[in-house]
Every structure is written in C-alpha cells, then in structure tokens.
ZAMARGU-4260 file (C-alpha; in steps of 0.2 Angstrom, whole numbers, plus 5000, padded with zeros to 4 digits):
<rodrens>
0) 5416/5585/5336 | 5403/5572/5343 | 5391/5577/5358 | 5402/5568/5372 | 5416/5575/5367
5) 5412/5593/5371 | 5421/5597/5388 | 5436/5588/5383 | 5452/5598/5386 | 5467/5601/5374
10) 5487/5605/5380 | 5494/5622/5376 | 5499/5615/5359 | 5485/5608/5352 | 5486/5591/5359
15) 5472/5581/5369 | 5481/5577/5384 | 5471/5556/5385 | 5474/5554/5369 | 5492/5556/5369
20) 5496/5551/5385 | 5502/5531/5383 | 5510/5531/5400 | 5493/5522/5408 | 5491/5512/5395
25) 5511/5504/5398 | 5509/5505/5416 | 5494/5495/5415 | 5499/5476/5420 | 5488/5465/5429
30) 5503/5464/5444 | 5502/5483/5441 | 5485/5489/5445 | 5484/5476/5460 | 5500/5484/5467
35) 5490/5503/5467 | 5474/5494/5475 | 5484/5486/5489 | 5494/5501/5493 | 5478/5512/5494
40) 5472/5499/5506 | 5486/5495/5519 | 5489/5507/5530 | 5472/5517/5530 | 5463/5501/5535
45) 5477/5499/5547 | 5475/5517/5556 | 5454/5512/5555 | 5456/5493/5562 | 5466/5499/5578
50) 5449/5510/5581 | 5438/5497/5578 | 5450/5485/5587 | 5449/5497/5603 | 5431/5501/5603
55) 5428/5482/5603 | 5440/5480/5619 | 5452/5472/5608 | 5464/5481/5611 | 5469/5496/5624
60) 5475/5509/5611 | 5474/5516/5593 | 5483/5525/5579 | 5479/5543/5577 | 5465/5544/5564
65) 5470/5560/5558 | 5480/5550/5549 | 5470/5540/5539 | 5470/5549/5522 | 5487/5557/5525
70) 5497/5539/5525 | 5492/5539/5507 | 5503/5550/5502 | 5519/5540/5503 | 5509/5526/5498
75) 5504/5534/5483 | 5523/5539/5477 | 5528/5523/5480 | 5520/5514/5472 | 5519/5524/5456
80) 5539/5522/5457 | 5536/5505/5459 | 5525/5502/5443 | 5535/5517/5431 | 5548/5525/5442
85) 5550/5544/5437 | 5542/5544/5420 | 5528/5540/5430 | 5529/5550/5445 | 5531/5565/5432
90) 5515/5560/5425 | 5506/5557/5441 | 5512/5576/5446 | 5505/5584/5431 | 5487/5579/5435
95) 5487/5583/5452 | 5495/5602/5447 | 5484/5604/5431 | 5473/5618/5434 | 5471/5625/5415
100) 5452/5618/5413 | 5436/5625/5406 | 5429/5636/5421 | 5413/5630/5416 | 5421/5612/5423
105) 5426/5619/5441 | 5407/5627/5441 | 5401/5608/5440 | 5412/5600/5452 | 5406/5611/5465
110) 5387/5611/5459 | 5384/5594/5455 | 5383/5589/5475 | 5374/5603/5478 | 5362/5601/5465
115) 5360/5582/5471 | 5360/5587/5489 | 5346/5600/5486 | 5335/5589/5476 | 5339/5575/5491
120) 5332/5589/5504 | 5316/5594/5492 | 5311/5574/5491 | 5313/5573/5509 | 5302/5589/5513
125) 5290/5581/5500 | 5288/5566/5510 | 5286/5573/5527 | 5304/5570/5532 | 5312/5583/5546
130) 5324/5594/5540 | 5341/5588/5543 | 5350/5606/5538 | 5366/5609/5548 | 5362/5594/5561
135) 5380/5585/5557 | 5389/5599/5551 | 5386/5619/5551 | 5386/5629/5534 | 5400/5639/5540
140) 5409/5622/5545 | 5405/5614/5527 | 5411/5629/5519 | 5427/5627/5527 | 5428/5609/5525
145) 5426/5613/5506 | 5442/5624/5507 | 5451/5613/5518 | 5445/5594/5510 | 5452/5600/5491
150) 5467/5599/5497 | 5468/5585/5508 | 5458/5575/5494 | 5471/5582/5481 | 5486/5575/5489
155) 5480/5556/5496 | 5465/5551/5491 | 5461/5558/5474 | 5475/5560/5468 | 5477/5539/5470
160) 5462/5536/5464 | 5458/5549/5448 | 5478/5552/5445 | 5484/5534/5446 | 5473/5522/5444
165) 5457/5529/5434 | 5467/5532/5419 | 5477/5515/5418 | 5459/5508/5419 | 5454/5519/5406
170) 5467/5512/5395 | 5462/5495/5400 | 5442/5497/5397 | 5430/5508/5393 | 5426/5523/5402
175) 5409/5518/5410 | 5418/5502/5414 | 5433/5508/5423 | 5424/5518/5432 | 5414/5503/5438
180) 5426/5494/5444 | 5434/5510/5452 | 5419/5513/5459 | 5418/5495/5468 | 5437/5497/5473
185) 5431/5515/5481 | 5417/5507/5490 | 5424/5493/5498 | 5439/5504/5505 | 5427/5513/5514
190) 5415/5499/5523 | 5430/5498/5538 | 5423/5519/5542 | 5406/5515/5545 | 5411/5504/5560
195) 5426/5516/5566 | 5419/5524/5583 | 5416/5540/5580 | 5420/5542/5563 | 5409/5552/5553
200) 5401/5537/5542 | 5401/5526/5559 | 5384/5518/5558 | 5379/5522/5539 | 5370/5508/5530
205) 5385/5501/5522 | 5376/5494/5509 | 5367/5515/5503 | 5383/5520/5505 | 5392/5509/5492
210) 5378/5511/5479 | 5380/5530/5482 | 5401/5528/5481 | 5400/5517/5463 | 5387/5531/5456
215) 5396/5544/5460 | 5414/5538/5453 | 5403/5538/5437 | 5400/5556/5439 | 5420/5559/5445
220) 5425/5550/5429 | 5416/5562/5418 | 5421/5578/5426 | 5440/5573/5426 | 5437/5566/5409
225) 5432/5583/5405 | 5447/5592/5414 | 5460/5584/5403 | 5463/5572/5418 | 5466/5585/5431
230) 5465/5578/5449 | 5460/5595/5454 | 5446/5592/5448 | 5441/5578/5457 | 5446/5585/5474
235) 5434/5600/5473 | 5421/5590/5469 | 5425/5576/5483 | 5425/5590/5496 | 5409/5599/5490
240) 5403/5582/5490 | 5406/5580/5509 | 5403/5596/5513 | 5385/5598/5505 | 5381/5581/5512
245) 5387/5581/5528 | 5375/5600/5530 | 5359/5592/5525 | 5361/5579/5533 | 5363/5566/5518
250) 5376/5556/5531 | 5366/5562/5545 | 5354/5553/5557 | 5342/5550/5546 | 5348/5535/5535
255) 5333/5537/5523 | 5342/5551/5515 | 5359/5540/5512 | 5347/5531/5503 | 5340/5545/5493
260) 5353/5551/5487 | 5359/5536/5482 | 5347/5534/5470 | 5346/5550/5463 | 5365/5549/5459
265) 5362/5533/5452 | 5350/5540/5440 | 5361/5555/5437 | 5375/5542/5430 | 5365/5532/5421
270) 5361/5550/5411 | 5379/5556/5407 | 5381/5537/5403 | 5368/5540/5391 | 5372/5556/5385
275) 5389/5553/5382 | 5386/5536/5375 | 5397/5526/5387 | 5412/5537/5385 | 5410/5549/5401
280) 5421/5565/5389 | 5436/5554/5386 | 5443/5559/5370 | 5442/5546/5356
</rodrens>
C-alpha cells in the first residue's frame, strides 16, 4: 500500500468503494455536470438576490432566507434523476448515509478547523491583533451550530457538492484537479452572500474568502476521499468549519483574519497535495 493510500476505506466485502463504483464516471457528460452546477445555483441565488434586491430598494419584499440551503434539496434529487434516474439517486443515498469510516477520519473533520482556527488566533495574538473570541458567535452557540449545521449541510449543500458532483469530477480528472474546479464552482456560488444584508458573510472580502473556499475543497476532497466517499464526512467538517470560524472571529470584523486563514489553509492543501502526491486518498 503506497503512503496516500492509507485512509482509504474498503465495503464490508473487501471492495474499495471509488474503485468500483463506475456510476460517476457514466454520469459524467459535459451536458451532465453543467446540469448539477446550474441546479445548485438557481434557486439559492434566487432566495439571496430578492435580499440583495430589497436592501437596494429594488424591490419592497424578499424570500425567506432560511431557505437558502434548504431549496437544494429538491434541486439536488432532481437533477441526479435527471442525469441517472434511480441508479443514480441509489448511489447518491449511499454517500450521504455511509457512516462506516475509520474513527480516526471523524477525528479530523472536526479537528482540522480547529487546528487551523487556533493557529489563525495565535498569528493574530503574535502580531498585536485584538482577540476576536466569541465576538460573532458564542462557544456555546458554535457548539450548537456544529450539531445542528451536520445536518443541514448533509442534506443540501454537501451532499450536492461531495455526493454528486466531486466524484463525477473525479472520474473525469485527477483528484487535486477536480477539486479545483470544485473549489472555484464552490467559491463563486457564495460571492451573492457577502452582499446579502445581514447575512453572516455580508461584507467579507470576496476575494479572501474565495481563496479560503478553493483551499479548503482541497482539504474536503481528502477527508471524503478517505471516508470511502461518505458525505457525512464532509458535513461534520463543513459545520465545524463554520462553527470554529465564526467563534474566533475568522468571519468576524476583523477582515485580516479571513485573510489569514486563507493562507494557512492554503498552505495546508498544498501539504496533503504533496503528501499524497496529487491523489488526495483516492484509491488507485
């Protein structure tokens, strides 16, 4: 077994679950991926553009923005029927329910943000930088967000995504690749938040923010990669990423540490790039 293989996962009988699975790989068209990127973009852009639209006087009301994640959901099982009907909705399921990983796995989902979040807070205590703990969100708040944000995460936005679209990618490019271009898809989607009013990213350099969005789909790649494609996986780490960075303040006030955590995720990719020559724990 080669050294970026280590955390890859195996079915109950023996068989790597990426390496077998061809489903992405057949539902992997052109016409196909373009169909999964538009439906994750409708209707959430829809829900955010009535906000921006009233807070510019556009117009006099707005869509509840509550919303915004959960119009995914049929979006999502739509269009998977769309591009493989059940074969692929059967597929799709299996991802988002696939729980059996290495606990060692679930252990790093939650920790990488924290560990990046922490070193974030000791560069800015180095450089004279007021503390920012608990100005946007409290611990006990964040905590509950991590509970809460799995599964909101597990059943729209992830489960799009990590479950649908990061292994058609896969089987399109390599790993480091894919998760690129997933990474640039994922940043774009969020530039309409950062000028909804009121909205926790309103008013966050866009431009921080997408670097730190396309460094960390290189860090999400990995973990799922590692998880045998489990979107679980990718939901516990997207909510401990919110929750740890909306506590010390990462999406705070203070821009400056958008834009430090920026870097240090970028400079985490880059290693497990490099470590696991390219491949992210996707099974040969």
């Amino acid at each position: 077994m080669t050294g970026n293989d280590t955390l890859a996962t195996t079915t109950s009988d023996g068989r790597n679950r990426e390496a077998d699975d061809s489903l992405p790989a057949r539902t992997a068209k052109t016409w196909q991926l373009a169909a999964i990127i538009v439906a994750m973009f409708v209707l959430p852009w829809l829900v955010w553009a009535s906000a921006i639209a009233k807070g510019n006087g556009l117009i006099s009301w707005r869509l509840p923005q509550g919303i915004g994640l959960w119009v995914l959901a049929p979006s999502i099982v739509a269009v998977t029927a769309l591009i493989g009907g059940v074969t692929a909705l059967r597929d799709l399921g299996s991802r988002i329910i696939r729980w059996r990983v290495p606990v060692r796995v679930y252990l790093l989902a939650v920790a990488t943000p924290v560990v990046i979040s922490g070193i974030v807070v000791a560069i800015a205590a180095v450089t004279g930088r007021a503390s920012q703990l608990g100005v946007t969100m409290t611990l006990p708040a964040a905590l509950i967000y991590l509970l809460c944000g799995t599964g909101l995460f597990l059943l729209t936005e992830e489960a799009g995504w990590r479950g649908l679209l990061m292994p058609r990618l896969q089987s399109r490019w390599a790993p480091l690749t894919a998760s690129l271009v997933l990474g640039l898809v994922w940043g774009v989607w969020h530039f309409p938040l950062v000028n909804v009013p009121d909205a926790a990213d309103s008013g966050l350099p866009f431009v921080g923010m997408f670097l730190l969005i396309v460094a960390t789909s290189v860090l999400v790649t990995g973990l799922v990669n590692a998880a045998g494609g489990s979107v679980i996986i990718a939901a516990i780490f997207h909510a401990a990423f919110d929750a740890s960075y909306s506590w010390t303040g990462v999406v705070g006030p203070d821009h400056a540490l958008l834009w430090i955590a920026a870097i240090v995720t970028s400079v985490a990719a880059v290693g497990l790039a490099i470590a696991t020559r390219g491949r992210l724990f996707l099974a040969r």
